[in-house]
Steps between C-alpha positions, in 0.01 A plus 500: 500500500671450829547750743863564625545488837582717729893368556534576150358857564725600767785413318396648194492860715881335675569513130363867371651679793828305482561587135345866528790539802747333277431687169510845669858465567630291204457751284667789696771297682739522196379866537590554872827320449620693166421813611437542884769267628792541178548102410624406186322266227681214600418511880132548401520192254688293759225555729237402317672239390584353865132594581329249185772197577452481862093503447580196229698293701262547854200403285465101420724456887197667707233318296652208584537604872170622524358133365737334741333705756192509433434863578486704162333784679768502760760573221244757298491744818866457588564579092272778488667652812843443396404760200260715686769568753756577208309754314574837721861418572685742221247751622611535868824406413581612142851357361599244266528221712160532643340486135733188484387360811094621450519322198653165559240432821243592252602273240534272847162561606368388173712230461350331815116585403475414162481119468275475817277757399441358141474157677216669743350617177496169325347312877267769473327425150275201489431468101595880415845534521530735195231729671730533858833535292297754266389687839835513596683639224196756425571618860879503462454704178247759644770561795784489195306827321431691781815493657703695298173727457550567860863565503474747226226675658647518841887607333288774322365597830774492722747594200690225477527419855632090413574443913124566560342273229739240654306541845176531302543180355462357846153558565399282223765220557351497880148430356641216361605346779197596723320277179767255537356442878176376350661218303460126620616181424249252331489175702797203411510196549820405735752266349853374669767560277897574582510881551863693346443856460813603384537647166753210339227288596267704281769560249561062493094469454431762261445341104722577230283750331460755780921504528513588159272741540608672774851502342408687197282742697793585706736549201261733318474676856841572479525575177153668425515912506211555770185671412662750696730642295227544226364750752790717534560493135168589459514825755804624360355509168163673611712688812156399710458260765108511370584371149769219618212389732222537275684302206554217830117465537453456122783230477299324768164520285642366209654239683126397639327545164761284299577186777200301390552569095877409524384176711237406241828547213730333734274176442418539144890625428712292736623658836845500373439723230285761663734527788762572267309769303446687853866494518541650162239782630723538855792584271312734279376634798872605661629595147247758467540648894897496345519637207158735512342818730204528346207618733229321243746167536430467854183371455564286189808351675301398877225351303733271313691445883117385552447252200891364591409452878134298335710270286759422774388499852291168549608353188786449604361297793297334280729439278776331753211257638 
């Protein structure tokens, strides 16, 4: 078995303290804003919203830069900066707007890093990619557990204190970036080619498949009822901030124990077909929030909001190539 190296290391730990910053606030920011700073359901949705579209449009362009470049790491530091820096922001300065503006340059931030990272991780492996992309995503989902473990242990200490877990959140977004520092470009071979770095350029080169994609990923970002929402539902049923967060954290182990099962059924069933079965299980899902305030439903409801995000997220990638 070959040993990973140690590129693939650091940004495994760029990875767990990125998402353990991340997943701290996401589950409280709907919080903060509902209840600390008075905005409505729409402005939270609207958000969110802006937030997931500008992350899916900044993706493919900075992959593209970064290859034109030839300087992925340049573009994973600046990305995990961009979000490091955004993470305190509604905490020092805590209105709507901020949120607005914290989020978008998050959403920025990992619109820019994503592409070049992955294509660092796939430089990196020499014979075992799965094992480097299997790294990764372990790491990510160790930092995507303990996150909201921390926020609800540091809102139950400092009751409820949202500005401070906003500045908390920073410590571990800065150890990113100090593990960002360590990352390095594998040699290239240099090629002369006509440089445009504009995004129509991009937009002209990119295939078919990837603008269809990224127009139905925008349209169910507009139209899709964020995760968010779930949560508030969820804490106005329980009247706890504990329970809406807890009842996050199982969502998000459901969602990791079913991805590879409703993979395997995608190929055995047909994409099509299991992506439109999690959409079935997203409307169940909203229906019940509606129409239900059951305490014992909370849990039956976010683990079927698991099983939908399984069946949809990635297949529908997959399903569009």
């Amino acid at each position: 078995m070959k040993k990973l190296s140690r590129q693939v290391i650091f940004l495994g730990f760029v990875s767990l303290f990125t998402d353990m910053a991340s997943e701290m606030l996401y589950p409280i920011t709907p919080l903060f804003l509902a209840s600390t700073l008075g905005a409505s359901m729409a402005v939270i949705g609207l958000i969110e919203g802006m937030a997931e579209i500008t992350a899916g449009l900044l993706k493919g362009y900075f992959g593209f830069l970064s290859d034109k470049l030839r300087k992925r790491s340049l573009f994973v530091v600046f990305g995990y900066t961009v979000s490091a820096l955004a993470k305190p922001l509604p905490g020092l300065l805590p209105n709507t707007l901020t949120v607005l503006f914290a989020r978008v340059s998050d959403r920025i931030g990992k619109g820019i890093r994503t592409a070049p990272r992955d294509a660092l991780l796939a430089s990196y492996s020499a014979g075992n990619t799965g094992a480097v992309f299997g790294f990764h995503r372990g790491m990510d989902s160790v930092g995507a557990v303990v996150g909201p473990l921390l926020a609800l242990f540091f809102l139950n200490i400092f009751n409820n204190n949202y500005q401070l877990i906003f500045l908390i959140a920073f410590v571990p977004s800065l150890a990113a970036v100090a593990f960002t520092l360590l990352i390095k470009d594998p040699p290239q071979n240099k090629t002369k080619e006509k440089k445009s770095y504009s995004y129509s350029s991009f937009w002209k080169a990119a295939p078919k498949q990837y603008k269809v994609l990224l127009f139905f990923v925008t349209l169910f970002s507009l139209v899709n009822s964020s995760d968010v929402f779930l949560i508030l539902k969820s804490k106005d049923i329980a009247q706890s901030n504990t329970i809406a967060i807890l009842g996050y954290i199982f969502y998000n182990f459901i969602y990791a124990a079913s991805s590879y099962p409703a993979g395997l059924l995608s190929d055995k069933l047909g994409k099509k077909n299991v992506f439109v079965v999690g959409l079935v299980i997203f409307s169940i899902v909203y229906f019940g929030f509606a129409l239900f305030s059951s305490f014992a439903l909370i849990w039956v409801l976010f683990a079927l909001y698991g099983v939908y995000a399984a069946t949809t997220e990635g297949i529908l990638k997959a399903w569009v190539s």
